[in-house]
Jmol script that loads the backbone (N, CA, C; Angstrom):
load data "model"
ATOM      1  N   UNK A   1     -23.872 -42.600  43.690  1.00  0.00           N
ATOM      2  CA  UNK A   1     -24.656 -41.742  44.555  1.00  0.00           C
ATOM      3  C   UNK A   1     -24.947 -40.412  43.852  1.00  0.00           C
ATOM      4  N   UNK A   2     -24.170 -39.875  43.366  1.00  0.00           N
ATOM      5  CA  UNK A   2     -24.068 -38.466  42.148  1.00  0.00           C
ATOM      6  C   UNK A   2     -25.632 -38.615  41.227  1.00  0.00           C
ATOM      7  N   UNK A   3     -25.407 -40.108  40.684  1.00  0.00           N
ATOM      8  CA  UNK A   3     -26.612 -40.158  39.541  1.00  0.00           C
ATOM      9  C   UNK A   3     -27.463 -39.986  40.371  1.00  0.00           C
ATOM     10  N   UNK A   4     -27.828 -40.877  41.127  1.00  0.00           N
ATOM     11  CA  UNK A   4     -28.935 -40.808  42.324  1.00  0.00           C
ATOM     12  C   UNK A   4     -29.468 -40.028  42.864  1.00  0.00           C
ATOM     13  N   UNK A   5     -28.864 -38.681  43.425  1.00  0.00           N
ATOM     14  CA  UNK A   5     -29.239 -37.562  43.596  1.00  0.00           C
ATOM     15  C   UNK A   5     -29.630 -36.758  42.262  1.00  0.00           C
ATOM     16  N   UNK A   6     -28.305 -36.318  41.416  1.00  0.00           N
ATOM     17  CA  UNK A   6     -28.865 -35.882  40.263  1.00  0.00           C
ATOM     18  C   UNK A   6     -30.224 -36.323  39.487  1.00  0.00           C
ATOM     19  N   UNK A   7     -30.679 -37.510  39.330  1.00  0.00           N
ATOM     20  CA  UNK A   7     -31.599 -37.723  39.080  1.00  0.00           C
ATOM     21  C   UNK A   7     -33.612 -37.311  40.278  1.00  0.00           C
ATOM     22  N   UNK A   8     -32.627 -37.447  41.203  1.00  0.00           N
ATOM     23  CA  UNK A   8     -33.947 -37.355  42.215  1.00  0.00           C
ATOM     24  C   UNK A   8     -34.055 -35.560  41.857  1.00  0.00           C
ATOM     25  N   UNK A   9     -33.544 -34.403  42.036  1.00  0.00           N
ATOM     26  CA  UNK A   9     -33.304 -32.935  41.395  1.00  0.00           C
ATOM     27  C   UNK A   9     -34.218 -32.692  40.107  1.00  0.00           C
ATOM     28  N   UNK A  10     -33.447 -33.321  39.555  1.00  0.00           N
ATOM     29  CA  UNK A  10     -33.976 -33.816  37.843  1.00  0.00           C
ATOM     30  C   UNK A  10     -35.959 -33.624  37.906  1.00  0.00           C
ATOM     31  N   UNK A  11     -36.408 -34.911  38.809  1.00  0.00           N
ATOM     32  CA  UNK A  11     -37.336 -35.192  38.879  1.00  0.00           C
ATOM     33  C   UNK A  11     -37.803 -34.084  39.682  1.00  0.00           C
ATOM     34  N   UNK A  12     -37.704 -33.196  40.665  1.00  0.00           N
ATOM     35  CA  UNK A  12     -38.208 -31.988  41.622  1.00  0.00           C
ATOM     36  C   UNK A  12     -38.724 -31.082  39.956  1.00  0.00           C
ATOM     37  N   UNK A  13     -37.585 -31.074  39.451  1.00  0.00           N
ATOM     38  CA  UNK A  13     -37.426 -29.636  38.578  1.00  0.00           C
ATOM     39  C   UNK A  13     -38.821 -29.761  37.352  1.00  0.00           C
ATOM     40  N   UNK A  14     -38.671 -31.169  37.014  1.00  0.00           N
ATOM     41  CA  UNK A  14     -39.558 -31.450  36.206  1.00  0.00           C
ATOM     42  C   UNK A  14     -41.094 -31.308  36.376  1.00  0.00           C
ATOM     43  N   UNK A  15     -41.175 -31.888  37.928  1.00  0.00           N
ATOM     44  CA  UNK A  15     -42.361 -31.847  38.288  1.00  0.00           C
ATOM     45  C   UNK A  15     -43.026 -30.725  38.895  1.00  0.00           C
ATOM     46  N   UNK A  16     -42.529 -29.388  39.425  1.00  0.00           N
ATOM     47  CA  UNK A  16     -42.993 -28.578  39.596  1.00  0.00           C
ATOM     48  C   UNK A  16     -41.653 -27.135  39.725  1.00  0.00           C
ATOM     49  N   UNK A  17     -40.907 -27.127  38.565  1.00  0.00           N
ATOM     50  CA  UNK A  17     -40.119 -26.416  38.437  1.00  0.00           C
ATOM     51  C   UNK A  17     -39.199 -25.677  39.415  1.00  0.00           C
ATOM     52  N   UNK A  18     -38.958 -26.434  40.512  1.00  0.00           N
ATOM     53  CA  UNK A  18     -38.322 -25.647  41.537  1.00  0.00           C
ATOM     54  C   UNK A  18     -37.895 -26.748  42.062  1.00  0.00           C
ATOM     55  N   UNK A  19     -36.323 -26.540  42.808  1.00  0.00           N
ATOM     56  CA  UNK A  19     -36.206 -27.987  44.033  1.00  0.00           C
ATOM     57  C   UNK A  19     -37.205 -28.127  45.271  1.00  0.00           C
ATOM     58  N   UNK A  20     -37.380 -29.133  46.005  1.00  0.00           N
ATOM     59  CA  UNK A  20     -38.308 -29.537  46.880  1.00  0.00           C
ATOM     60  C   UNK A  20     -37.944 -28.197  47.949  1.00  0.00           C
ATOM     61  N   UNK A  21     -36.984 -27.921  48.043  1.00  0.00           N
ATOM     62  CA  UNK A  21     -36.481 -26.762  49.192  1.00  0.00           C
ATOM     63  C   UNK A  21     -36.766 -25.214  48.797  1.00  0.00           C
ATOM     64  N   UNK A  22     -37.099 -25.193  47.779  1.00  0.00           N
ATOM     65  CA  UNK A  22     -37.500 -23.958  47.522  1.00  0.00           C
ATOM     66  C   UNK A  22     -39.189 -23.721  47.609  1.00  0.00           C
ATOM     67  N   UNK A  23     -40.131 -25.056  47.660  1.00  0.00           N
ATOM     68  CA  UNK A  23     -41.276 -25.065  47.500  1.00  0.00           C
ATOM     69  C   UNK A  23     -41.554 -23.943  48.466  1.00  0.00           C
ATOM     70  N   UNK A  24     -43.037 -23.629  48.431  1.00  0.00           N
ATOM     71  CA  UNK A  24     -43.772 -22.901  49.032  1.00  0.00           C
ATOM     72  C   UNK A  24     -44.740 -23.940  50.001  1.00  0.00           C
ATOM     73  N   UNK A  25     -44.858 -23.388  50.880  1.00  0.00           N
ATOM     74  CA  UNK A  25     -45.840 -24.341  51.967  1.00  0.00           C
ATOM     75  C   UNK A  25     -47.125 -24.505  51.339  1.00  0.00           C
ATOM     76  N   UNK A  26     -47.957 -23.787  50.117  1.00  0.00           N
ATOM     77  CA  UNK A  26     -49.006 -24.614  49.911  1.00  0.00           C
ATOM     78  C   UNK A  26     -48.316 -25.132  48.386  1.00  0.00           C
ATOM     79  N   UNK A  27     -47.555 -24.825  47.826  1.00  0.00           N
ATOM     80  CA  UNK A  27     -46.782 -25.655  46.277  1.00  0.00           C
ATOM     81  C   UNK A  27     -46.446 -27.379  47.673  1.00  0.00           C
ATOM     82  N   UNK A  28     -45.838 -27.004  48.461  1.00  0.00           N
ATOM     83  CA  UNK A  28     -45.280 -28.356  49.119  1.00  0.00           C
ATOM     84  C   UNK A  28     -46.625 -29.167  49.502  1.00  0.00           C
ATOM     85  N   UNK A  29     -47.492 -28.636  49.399  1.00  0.00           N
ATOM     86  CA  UNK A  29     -48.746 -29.523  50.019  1.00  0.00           C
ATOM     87  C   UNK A  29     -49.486 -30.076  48.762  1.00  0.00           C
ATOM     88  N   UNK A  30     -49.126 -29.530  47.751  1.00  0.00           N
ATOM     89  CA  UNK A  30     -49.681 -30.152  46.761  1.00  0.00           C
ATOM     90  C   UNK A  30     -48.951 -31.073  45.669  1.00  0.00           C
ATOM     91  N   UNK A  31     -47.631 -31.023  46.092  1.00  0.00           N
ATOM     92  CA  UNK A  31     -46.764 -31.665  45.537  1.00  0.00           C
ATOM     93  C   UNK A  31     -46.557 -33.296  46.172  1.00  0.00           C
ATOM     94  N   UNK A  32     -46.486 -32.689  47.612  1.00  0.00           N
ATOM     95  CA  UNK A  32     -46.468 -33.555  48.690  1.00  0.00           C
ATOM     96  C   UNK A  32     -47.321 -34.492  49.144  1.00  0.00           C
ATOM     97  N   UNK A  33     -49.275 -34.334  48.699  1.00  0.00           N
ATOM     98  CA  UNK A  33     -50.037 -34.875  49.161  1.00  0.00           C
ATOM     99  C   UNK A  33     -50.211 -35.904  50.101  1.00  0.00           C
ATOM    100  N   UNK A  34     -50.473 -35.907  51.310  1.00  0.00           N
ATOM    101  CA  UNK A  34     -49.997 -37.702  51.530  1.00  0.00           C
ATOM    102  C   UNK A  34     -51.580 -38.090  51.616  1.00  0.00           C
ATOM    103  N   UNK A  35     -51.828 -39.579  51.418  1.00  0.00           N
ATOM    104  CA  UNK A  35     -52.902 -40.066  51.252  1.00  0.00           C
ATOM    105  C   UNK A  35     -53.753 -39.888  53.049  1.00  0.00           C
ATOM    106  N   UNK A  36     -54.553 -40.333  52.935  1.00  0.00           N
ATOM    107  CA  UNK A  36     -55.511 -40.705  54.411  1.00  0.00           C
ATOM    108  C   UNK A  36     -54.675 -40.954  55.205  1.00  0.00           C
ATOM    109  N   UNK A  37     -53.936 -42.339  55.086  1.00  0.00           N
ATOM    110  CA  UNK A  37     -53.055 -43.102  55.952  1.00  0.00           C
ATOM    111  C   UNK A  37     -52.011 -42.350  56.410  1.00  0.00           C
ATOM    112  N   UNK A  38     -51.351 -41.648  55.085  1.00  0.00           N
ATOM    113  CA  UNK A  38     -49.848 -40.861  55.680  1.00  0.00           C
ATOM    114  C   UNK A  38     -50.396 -39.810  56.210  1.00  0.00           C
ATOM    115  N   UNK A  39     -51.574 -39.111  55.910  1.00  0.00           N
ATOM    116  CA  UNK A  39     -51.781 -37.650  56.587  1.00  0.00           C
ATOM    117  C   UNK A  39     -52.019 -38.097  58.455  1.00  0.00           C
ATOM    118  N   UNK A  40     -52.780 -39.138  58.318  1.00  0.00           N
ATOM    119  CA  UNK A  40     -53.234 -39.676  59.978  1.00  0.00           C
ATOM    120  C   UNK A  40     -51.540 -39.939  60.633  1.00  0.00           C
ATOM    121  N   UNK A  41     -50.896 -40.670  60.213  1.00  0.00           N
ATOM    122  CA  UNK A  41     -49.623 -40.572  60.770  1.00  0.00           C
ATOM    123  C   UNK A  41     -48.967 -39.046  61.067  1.00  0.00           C
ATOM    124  N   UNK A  42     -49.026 -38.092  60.005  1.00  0.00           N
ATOM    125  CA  UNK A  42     -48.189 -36.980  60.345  1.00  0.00           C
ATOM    126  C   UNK A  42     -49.069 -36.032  61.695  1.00  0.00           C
ATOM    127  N   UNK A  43     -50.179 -36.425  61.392  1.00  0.00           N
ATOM    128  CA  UNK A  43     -50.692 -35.595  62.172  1.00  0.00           C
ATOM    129  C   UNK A  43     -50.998 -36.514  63.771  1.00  0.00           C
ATOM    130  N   UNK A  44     -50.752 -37.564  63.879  1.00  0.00           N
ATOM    131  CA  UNK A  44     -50.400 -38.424  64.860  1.00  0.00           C
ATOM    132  C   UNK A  44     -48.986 -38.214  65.915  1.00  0.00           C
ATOM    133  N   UNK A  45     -48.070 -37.967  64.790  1.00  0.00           N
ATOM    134  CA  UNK A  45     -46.592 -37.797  65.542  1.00  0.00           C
ATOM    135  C   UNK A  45     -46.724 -35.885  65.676  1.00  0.00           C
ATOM    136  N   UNK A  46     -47.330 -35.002  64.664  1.00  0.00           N
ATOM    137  CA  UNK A  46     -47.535 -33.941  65.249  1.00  0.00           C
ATOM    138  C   UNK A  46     -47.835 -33.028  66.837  1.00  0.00           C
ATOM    139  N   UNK A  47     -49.062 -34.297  66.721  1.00  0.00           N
ATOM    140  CA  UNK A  47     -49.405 -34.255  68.443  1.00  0.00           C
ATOM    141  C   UNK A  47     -48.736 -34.697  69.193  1.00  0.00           C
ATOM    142  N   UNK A  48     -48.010 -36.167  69.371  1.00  0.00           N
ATOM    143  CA  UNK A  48     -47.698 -36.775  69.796  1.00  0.00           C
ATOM    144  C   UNK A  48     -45.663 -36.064  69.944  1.00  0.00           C
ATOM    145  N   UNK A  49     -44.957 -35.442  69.479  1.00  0.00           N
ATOM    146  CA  UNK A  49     -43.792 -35.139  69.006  1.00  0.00           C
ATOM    147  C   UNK A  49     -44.309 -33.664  69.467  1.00  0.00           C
ATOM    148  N   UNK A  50     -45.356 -32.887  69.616  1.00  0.00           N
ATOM    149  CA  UNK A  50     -45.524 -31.899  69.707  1.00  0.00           C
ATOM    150  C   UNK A  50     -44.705 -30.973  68.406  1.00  0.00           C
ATOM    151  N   UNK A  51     -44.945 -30.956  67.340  1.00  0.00           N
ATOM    152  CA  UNK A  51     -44.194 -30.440  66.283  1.00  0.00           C
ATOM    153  C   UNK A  51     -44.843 -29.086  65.783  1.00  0.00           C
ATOM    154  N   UNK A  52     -44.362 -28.054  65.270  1.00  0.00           N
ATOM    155  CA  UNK A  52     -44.907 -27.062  64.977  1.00  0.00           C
ATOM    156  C   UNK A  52     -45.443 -26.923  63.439  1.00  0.00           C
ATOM    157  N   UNK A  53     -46.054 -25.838  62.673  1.00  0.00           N
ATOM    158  CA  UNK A  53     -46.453 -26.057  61.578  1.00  0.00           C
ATOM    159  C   UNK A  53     -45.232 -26.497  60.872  1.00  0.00           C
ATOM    160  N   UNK A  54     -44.396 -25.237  61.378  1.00  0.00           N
ATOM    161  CA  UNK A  54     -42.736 -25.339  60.840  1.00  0.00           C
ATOM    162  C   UNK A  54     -42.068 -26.853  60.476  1.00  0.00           C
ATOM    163  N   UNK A  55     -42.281 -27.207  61.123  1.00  0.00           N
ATOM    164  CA  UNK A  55     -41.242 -28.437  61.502  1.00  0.00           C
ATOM    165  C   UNK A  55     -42.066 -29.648  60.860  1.00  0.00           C
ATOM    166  N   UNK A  56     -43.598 -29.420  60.572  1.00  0.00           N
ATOM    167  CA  UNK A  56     -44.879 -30.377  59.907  1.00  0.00           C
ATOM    168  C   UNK A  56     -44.167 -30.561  58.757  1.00  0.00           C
ATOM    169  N   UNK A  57     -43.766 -28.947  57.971  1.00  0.00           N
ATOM    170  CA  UNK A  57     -43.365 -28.757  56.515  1.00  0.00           C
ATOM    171  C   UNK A  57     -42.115 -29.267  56.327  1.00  0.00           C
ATOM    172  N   UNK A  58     -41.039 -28.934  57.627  1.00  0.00           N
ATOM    173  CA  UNK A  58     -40.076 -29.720  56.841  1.00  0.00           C
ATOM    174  C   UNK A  58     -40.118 -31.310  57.135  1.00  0.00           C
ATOM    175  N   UNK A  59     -40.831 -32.084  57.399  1.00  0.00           N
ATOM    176  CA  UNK A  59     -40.621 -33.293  57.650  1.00  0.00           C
ATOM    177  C   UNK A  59     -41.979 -33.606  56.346  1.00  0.00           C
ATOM    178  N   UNK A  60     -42.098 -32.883  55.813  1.00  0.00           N
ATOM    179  CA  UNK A  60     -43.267 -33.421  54.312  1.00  0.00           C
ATOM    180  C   UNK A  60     -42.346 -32.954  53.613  1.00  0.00           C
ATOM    181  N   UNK A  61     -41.121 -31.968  53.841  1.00  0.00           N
ATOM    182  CA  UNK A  61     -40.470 -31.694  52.269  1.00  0.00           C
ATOM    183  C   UNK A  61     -38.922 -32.679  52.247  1.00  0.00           C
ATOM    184  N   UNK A  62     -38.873 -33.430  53.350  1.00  0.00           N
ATOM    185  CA  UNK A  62     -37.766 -34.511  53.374  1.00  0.00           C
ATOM    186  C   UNK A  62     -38.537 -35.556  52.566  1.00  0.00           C
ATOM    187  N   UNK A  63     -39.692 -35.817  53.757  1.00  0.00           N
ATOM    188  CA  UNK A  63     -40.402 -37.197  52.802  1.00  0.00           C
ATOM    189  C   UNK A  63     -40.765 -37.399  51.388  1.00  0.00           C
ATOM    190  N   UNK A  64     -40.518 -35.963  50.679  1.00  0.00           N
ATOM    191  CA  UNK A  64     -41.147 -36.249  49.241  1.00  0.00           C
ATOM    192  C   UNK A  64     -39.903 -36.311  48.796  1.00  0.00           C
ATOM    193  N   UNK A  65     -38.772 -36.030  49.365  1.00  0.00           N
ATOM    194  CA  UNK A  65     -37.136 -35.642  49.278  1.00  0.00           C
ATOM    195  C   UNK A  65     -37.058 -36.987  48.795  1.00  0.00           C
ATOM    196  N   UNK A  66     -37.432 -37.807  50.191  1.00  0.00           N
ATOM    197  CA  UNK A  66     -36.800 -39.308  50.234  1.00  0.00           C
ATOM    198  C   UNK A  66     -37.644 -40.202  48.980  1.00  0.00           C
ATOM    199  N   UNK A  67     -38.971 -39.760  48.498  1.00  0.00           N
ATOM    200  CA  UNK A  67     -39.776 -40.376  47.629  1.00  0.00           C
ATOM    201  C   UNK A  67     -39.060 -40.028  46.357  1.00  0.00           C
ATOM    202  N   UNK A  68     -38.603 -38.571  46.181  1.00  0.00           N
ATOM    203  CA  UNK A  68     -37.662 -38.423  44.452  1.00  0.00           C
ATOM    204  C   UNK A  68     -36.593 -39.371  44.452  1.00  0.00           C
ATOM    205  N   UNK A  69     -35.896 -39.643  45.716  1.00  0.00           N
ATOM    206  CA  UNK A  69     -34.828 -40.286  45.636  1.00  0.00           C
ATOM    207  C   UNK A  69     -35.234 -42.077  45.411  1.00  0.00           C
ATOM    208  N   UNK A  70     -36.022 -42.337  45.903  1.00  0.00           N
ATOM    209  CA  UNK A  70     -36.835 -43.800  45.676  1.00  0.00           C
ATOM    210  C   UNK A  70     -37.297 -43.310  44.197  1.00  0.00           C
ATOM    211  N   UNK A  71     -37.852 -42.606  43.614  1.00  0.00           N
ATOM    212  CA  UNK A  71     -38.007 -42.919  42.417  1.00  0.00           C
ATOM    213  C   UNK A  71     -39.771 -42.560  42.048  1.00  0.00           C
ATOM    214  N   UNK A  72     -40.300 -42.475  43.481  1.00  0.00           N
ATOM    215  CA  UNK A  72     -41.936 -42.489  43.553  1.00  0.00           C
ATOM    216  C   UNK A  72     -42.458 -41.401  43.538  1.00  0.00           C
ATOM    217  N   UNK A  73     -43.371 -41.532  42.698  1.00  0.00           N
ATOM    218  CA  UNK A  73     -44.528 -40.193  41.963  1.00  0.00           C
ATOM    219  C   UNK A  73     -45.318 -39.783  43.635  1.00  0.00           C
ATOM    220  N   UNK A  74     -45.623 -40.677  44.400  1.00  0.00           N
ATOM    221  CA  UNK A  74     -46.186 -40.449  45.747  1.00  0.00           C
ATOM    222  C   UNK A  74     -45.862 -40.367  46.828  1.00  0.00           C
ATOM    223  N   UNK A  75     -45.878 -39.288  47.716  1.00  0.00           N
ATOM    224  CA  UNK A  75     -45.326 -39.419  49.171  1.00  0.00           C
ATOM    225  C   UNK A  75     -45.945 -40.793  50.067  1.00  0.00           C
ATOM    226  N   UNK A  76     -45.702 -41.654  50.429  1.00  0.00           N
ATOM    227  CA  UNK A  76     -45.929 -42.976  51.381  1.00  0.00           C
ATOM    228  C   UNK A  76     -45.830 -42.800  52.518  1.00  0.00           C
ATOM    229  N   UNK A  77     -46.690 -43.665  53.477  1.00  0.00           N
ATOM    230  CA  UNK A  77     -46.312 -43.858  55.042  1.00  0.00           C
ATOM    231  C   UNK A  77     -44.437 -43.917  54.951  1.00  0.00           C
ATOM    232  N   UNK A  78     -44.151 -44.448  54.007  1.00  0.00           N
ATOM    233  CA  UNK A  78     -42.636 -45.204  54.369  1.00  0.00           C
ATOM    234  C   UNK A  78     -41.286 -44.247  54.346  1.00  0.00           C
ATOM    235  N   UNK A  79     -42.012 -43.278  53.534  1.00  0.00           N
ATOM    236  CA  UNK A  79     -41.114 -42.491  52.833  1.00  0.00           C
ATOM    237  C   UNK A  79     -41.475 -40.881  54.661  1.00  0.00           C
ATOM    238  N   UNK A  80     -42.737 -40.727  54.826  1.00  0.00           N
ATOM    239  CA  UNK A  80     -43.126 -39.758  56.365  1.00  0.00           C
ATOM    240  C   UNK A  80     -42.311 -40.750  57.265  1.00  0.00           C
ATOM    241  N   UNK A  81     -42.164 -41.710  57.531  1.00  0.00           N
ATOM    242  CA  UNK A  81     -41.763 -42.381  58.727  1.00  0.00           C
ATOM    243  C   UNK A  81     -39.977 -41.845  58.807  1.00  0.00           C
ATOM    244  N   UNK A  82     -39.723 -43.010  57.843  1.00  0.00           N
ATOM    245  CA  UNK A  82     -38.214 -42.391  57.567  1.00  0.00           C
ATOM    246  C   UNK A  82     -37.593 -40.787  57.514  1.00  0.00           C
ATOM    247  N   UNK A  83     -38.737 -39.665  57.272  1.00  0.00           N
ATOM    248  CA  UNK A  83     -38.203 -38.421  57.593  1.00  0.00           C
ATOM    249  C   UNK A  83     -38.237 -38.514  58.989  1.00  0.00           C
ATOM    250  N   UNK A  84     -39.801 -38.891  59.415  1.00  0.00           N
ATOM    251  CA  UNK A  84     -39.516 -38.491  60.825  1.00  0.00           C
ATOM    252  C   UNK A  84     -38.914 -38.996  61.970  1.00  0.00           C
ATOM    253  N   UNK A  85     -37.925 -40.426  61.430  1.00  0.00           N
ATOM    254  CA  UNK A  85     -36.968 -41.096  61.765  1.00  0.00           C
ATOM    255  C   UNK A  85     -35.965 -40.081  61.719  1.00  0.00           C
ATOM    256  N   UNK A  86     -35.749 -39.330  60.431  1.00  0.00           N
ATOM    257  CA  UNK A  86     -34.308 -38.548  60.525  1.00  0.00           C
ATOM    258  C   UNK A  86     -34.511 -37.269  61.403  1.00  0.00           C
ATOM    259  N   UNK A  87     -35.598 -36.911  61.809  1.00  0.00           N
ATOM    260  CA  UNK A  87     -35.522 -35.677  62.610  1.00  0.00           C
ATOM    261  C   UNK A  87     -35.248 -35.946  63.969  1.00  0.00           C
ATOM    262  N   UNK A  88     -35.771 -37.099  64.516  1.00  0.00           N
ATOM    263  CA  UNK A  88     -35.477 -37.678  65.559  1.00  0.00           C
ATOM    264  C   UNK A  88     -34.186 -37.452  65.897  1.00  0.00           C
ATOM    265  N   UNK A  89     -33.471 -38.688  65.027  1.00  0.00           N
ATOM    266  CA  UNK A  89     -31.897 -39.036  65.059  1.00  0.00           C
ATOM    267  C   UNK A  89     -31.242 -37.252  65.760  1.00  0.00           C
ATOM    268  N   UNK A  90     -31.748 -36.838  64.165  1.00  0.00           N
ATOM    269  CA  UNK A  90     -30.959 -35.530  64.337  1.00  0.00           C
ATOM    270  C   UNK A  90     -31.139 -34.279  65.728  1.00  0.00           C
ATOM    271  N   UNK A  91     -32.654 -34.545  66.373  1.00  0.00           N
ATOM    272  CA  UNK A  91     -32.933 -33.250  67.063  1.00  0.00           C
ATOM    273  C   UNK A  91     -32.616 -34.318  68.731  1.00  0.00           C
ATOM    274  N   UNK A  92     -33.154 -35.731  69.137  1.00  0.00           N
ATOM    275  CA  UNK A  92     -33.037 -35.576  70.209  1.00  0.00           C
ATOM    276  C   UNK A  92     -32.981 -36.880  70.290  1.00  0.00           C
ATOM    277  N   UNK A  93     -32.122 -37.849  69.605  1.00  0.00           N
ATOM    278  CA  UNK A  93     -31.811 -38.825  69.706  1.00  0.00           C
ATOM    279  C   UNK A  93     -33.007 -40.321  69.310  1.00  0.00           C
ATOM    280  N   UNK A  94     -33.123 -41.548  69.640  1.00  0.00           N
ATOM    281  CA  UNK A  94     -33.989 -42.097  69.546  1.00  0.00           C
ATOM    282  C   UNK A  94     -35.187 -42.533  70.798  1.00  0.00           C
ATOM    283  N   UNK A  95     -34.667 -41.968  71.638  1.00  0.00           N
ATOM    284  CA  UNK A  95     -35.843 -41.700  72.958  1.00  0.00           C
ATOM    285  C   UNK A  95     -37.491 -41.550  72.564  1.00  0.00           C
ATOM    286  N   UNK A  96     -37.697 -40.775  71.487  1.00  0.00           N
ATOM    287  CA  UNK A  96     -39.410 -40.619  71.559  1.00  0.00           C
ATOM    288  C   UNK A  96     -39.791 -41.230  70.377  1.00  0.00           C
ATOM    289  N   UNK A  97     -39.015 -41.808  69.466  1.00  0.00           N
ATOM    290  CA  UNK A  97     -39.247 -43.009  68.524  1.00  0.00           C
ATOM    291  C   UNK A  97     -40.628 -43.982  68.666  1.00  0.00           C
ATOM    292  N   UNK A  98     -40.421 -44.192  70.298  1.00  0.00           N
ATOM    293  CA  UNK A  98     -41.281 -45.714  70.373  1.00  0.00           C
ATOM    294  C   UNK A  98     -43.094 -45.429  70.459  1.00  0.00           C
ATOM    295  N   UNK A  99     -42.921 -44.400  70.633  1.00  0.00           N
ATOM    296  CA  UNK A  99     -44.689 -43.977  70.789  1.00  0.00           C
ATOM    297  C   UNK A  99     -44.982 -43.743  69.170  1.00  0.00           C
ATOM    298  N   UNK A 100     -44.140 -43.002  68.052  1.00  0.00           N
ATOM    299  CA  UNK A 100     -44.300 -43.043  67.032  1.00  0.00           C
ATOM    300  C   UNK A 100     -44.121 -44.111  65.792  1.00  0.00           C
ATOM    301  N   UNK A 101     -43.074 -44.844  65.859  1.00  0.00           N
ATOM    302  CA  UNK A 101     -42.473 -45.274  64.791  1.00  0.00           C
ATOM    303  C   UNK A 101     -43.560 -46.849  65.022  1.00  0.00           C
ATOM    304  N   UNK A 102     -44.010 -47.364  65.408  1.00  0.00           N
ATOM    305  CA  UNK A 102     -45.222 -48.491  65.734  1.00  0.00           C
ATOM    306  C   UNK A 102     -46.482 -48.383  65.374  1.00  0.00           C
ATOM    307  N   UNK A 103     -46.906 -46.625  65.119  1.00  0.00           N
ATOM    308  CA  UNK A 103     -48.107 -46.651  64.767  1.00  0.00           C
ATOM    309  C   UNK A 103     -47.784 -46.729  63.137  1.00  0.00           C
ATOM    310  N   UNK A 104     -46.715 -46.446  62.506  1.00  0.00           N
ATOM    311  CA  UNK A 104     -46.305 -46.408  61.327  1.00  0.00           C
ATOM    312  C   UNK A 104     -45.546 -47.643  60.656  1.00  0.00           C
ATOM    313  N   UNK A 105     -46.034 -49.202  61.315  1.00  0.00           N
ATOM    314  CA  UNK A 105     -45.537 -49.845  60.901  1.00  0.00           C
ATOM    315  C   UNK A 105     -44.303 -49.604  60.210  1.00  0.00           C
ATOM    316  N   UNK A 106     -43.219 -49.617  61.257  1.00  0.00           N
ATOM    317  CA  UNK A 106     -42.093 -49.184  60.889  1.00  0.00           C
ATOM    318  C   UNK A 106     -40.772 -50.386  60.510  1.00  0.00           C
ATOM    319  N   UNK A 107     -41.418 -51.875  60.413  1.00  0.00           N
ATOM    320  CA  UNK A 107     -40.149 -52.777  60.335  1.00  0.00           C
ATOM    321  C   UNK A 107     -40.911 -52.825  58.826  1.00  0.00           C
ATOM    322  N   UNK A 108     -40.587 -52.286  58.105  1.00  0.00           N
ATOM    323  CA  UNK A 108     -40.803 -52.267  56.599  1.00  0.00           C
ATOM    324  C   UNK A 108     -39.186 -51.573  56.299  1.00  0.00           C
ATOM    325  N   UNK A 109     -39.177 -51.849  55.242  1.00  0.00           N
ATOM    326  CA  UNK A 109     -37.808 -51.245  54.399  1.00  0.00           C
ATOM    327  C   UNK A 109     -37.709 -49.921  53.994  1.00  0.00           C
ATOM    328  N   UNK A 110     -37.043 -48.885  54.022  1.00  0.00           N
ATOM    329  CA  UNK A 110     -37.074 -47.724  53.291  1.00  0.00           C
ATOM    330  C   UNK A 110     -36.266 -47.360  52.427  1.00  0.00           C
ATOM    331  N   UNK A 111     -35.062 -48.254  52.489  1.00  0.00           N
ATOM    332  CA  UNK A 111     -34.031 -48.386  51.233  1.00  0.00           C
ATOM    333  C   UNK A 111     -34.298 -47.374  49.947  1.00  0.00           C
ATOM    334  N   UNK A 112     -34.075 -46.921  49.484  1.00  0.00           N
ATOM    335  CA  UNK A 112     -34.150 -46.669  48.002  1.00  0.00           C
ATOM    336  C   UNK A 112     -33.560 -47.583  46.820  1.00  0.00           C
ATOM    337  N   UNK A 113     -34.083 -47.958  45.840  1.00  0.00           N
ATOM    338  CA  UNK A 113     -33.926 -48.997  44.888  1.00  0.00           C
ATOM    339  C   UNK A 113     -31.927 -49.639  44.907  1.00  0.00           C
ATOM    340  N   UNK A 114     -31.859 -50.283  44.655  1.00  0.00           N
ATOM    341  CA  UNK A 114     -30.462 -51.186  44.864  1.00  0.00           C
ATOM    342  C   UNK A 114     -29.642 -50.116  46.155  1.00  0.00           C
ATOM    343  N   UNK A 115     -30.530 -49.961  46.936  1.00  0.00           N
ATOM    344  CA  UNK A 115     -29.381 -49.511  48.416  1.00  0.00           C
ATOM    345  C   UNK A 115     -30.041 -50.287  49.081  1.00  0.00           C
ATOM    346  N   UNK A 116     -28.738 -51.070  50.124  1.00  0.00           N
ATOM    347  CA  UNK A 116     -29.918 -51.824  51.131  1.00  0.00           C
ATOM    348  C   UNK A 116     -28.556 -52.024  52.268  1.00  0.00           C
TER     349      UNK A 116
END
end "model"
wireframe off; spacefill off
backbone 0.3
color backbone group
């Protein structure tokens, strides 16, 4: 788990000289990009989750979190879902999951490489 992280760091530092947590809200948007698909999702559960800009940014600076740790140059639907799976968990249980996690084809895997 050590390498795993260390390496996902590794990759932040390389790619835009700072960890993902130190980004700046427009460095995180450009680091972060999400395509058509992932932007329509974030901004789907935005409305839908009622989320603030605040809370937009940190659930794009987990998902690119969870993408260094997968290994991927690109933020994914899979990699936004799973953050906004963990904010859930963490802020108010799995109650408002079901209006979101369906539009995000969510029985896909999010594992990171040999974790399962």
């Amino acid at each position: 788990m050590r390498v795993w992280v260390a390496r996902a760091r590794a990759r932040q530092v390389e790619r835009q000289g700072v960890l993902n947590s130190a980004l700046s809200p427009s460095d995180l948007e450009r680091h972060a990009a999400p395509d058509r698909e992932t932007g329509d999702l974030l901004q789907f559960a935005a409305a839908k989750l009622n989320l603030s800009a605040r809370a937009y940014g940190r659930i794009l600076r987990v998902a690119r979190t969870i993408a260094d740790l997968a290994a991927a140059d690109v933020v994914t639907m899979h990699h936004v879902s799973e953050a906004l799976l963990f904010r859930q968990l963490n802020s108010e249980g799995l109650d408002t999951l079901p209006g979101v996690i369906p539009y995000a084809a969510a029985g896909r895997s999010h594992s990171a490489p040999g974790v399962h």
